[in-house]
Short mmCIF file of the C-alpha atoms (twelve columns), coordinates in Angstrom:
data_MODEL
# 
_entry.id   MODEL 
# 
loop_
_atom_site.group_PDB 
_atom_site.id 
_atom_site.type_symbol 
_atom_site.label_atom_id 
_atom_site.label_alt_id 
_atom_site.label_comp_id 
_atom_site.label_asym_id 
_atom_site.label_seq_id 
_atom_site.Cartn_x 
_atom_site.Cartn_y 
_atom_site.Cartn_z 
_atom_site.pdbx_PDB_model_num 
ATOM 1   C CA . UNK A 1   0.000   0.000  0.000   1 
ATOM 2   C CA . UNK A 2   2.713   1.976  0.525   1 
ATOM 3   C CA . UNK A 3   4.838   1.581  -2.424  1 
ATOM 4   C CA . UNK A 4   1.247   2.009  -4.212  1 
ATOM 5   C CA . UNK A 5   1.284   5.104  -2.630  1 
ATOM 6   C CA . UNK A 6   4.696   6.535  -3.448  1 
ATOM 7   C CA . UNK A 7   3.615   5.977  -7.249  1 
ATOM 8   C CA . UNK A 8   0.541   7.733  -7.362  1 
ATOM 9   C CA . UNK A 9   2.401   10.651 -5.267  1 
ATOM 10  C CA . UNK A 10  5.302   10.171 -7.944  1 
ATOM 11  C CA . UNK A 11  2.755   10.136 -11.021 1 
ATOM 12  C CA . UNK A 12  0.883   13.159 -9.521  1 
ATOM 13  C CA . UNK A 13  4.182   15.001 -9.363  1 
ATOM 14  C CA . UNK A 14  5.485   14.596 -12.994 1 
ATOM 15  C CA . UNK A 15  2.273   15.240 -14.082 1 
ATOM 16  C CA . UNK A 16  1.330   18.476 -12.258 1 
ATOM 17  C CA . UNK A 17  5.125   19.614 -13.681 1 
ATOM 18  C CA . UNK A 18  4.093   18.893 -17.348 1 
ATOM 19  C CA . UNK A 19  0.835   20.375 -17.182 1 
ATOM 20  C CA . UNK A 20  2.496   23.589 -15.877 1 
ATOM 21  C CA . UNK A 21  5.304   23.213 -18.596 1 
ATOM 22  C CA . UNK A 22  2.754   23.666 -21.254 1 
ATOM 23  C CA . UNK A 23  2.564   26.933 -23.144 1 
ATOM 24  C CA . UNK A 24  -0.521  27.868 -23.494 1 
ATOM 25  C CA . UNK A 25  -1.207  28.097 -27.781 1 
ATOM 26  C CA . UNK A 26  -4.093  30.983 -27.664 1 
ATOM 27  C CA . UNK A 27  -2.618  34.037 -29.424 1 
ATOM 28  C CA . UNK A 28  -3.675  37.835 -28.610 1 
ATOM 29  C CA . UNK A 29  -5.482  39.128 -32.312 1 
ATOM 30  C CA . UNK A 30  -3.612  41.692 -33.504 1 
ATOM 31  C CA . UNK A 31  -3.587  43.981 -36.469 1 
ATOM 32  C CA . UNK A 32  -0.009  44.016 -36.927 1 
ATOM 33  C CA . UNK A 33  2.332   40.915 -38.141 1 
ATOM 34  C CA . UNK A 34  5.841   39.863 -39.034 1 
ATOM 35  C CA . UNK A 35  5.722   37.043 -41.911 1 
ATOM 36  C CA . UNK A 36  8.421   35.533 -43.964 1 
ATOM 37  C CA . UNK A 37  7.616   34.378 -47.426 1 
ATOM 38  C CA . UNK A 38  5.197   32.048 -48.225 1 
ATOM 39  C CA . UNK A 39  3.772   32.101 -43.860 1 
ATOM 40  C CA . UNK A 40  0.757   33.832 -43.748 1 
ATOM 41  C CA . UNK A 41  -1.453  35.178 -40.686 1 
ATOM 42  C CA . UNK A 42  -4.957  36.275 -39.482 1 
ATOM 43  C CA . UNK A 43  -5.211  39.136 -38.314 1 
ATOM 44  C CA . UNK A 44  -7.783  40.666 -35.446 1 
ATOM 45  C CA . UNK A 45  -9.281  42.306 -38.072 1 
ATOM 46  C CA . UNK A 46  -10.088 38.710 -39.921 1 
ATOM 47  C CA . UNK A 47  -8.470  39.758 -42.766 1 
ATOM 48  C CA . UNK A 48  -6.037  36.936 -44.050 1 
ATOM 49  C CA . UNK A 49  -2.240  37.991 -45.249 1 
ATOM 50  C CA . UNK A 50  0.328   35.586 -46.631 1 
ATOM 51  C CA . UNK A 51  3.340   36.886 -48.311 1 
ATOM 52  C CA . UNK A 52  4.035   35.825 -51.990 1 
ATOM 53  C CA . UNK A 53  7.320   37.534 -52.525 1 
ATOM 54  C CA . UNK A 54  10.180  39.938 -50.905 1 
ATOM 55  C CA . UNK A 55  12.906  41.761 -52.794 1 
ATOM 56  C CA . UNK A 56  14.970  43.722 -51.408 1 
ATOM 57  C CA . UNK A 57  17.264  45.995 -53.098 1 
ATOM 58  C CA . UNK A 58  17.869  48.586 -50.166 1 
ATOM 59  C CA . UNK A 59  21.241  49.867 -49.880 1 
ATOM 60  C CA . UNK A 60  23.313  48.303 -47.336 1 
ATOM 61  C CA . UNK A 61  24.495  49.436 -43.688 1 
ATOM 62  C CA . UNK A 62  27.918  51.162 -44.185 1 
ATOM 63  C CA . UNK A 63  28.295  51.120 -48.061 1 
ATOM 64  C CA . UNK A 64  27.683  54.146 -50.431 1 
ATOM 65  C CA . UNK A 65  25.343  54.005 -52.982 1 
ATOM 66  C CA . UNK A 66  24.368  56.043 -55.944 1 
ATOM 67  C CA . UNK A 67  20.737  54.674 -55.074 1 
ATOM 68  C CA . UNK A 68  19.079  54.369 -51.625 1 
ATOM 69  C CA . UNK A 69  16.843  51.088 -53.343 1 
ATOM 70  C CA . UNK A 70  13.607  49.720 -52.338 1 
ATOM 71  C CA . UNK A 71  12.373  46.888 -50.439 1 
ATOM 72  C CA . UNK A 72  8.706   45.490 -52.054 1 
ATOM 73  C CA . UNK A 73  6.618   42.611 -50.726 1 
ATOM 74  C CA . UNK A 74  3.726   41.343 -52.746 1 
ATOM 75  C CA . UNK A 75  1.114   39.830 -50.316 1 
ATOM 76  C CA . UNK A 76  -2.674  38.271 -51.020 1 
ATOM 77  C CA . UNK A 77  -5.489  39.669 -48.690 1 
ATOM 78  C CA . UNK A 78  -8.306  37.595 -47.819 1 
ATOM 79  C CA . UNK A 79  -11.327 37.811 -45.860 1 
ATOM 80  C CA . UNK A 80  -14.683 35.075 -46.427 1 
ATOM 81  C CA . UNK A 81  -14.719 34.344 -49.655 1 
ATOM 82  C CA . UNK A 82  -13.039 38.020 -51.078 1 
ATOM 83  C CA . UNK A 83  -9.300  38.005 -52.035 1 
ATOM 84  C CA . UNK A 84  -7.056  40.680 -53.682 1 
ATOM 85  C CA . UNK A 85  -3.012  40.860 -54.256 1 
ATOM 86  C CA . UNK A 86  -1.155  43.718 -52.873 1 
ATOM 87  C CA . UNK A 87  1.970   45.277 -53.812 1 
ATOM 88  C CA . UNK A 88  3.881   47.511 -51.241 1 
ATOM 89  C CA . UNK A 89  6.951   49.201 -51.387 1 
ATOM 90  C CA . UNK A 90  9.382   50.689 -48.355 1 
ATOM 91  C CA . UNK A 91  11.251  53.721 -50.053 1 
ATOM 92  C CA . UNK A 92  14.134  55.360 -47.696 1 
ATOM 93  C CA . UNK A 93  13.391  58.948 -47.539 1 
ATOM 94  C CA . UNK A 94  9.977   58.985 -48.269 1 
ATOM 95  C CA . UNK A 95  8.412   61.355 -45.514 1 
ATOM 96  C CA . UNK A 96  5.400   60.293 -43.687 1 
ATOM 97  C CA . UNK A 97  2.104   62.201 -45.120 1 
ATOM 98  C CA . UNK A 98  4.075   62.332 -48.480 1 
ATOM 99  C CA . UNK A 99  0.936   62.675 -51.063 1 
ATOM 100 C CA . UNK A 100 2.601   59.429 -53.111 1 
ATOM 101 C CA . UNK A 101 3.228   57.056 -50.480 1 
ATOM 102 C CA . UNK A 102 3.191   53.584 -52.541 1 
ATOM 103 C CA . UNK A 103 3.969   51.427 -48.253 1 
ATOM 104 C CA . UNK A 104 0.064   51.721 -47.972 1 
ATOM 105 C CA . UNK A 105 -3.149  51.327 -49.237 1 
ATOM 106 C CA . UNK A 106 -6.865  50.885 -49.284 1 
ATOM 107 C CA . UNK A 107 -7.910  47.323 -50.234 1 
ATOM 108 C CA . UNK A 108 -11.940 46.725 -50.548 1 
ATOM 109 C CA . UNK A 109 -12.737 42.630 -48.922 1 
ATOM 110 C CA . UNK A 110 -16.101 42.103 -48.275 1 
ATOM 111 C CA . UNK A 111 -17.506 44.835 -48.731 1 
ATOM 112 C CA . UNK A 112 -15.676 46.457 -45.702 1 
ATOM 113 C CA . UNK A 113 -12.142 48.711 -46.636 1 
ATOM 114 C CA . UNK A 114 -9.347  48.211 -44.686 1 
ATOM 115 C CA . UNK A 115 -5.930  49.822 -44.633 1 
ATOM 116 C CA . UNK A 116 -2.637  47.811 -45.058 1 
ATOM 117 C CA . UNK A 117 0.600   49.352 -44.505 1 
ATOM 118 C CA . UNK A 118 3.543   48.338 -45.341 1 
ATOM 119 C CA . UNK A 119 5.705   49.163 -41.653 1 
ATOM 120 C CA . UNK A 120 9.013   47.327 -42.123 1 
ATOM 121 C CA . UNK A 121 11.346  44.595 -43.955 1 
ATOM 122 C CA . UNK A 122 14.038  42.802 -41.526 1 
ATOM 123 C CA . UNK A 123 16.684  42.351 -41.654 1 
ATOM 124 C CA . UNK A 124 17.937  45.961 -43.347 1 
ATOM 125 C CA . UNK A 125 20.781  44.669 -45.305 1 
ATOM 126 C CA . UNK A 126 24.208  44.240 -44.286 1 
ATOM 127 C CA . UNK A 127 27.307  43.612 -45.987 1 
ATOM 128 C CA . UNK A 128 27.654  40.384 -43.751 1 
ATOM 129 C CA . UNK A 129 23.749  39.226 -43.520 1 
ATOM 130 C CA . UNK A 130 22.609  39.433 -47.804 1 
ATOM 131 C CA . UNK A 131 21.644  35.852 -47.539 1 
ATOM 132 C CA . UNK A 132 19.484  35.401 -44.307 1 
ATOM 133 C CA . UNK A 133 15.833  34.910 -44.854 1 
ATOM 134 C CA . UNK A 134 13.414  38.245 -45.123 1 
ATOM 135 C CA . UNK A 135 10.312  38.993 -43.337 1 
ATOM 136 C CA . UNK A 136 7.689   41.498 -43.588 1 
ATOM 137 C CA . UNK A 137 5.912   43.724 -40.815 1 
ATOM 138 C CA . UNK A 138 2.636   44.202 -42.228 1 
ATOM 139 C CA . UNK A 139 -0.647  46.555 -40.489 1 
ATOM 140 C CA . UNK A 140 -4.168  45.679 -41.565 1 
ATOM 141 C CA . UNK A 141 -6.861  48.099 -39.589 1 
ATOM 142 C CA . UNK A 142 -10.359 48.249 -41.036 1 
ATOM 143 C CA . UNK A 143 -11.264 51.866 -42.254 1 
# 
């Protein structure tokens, strides 16, 4: 009885320790995500985003350049049953409120609008770091 005892105690033990080892996989919604190519995300908003493509020919940390270059993800937007491909691009320089700002815009899904921005591409380029893989930070907030 008492060796039964010791096992339950034993069993008990390991498995209060796993259960508390688990990480719990709920997610806060948010309207802002970082995806790599082909990973895709939904957002708060219920929009859909998965990234299709990421060049970037931005110049790089420490070397001079006779142009700054430009970093542009392609993405496809979905919400229900209403899709639509999006083409952003980060330009260094470009001021915020600049009239032609081509790192956001409007996109129609559903019959709601909703504004995706463009926010960042990481990593900015590096002599050293040219081959690591690219991810986007994209913002999708209904209008």
């Amino acid at each position: 009885m008492v060796q039964l005892t010791k096992q339950l105690s034993g069993l008990l033990i390991v498995g209060t320790l796993c259960f508390a080892a688990c990480k719990s996989s709920e997610t806060v919604p948010t309207n802002s995500v970082s995806l790599g190519m082909n990973q895709s995300a939904r957002l708060s908003s219920g929009v859909a985003v998965r990234v299709d493509s990421i060049q970037d020919s931005r110049c790089p940390v420490g070397v001079t350049c006779v142009w700054a270059g430009q970093a542009k993800v392609k993405m496809l937007l979905s919400k229900d049953s209403d899709s639509t491909m999006v083409s952003l691009i980060l330009e260094p320089g470009v001021m915020a409120g600049s009239p032609k700002r081509l790192d956001s815009t409007n996109v129609s899904l559903s019959s709601e609008t909703y504004k995706v921005i463009l926010k960042d591409v990481n990593p900015y380029p590096t002599t050293t770091n040219q081959s690591l893989p690219k991810s986007a930070v994209v913002e999708v907030t209904k209008v």
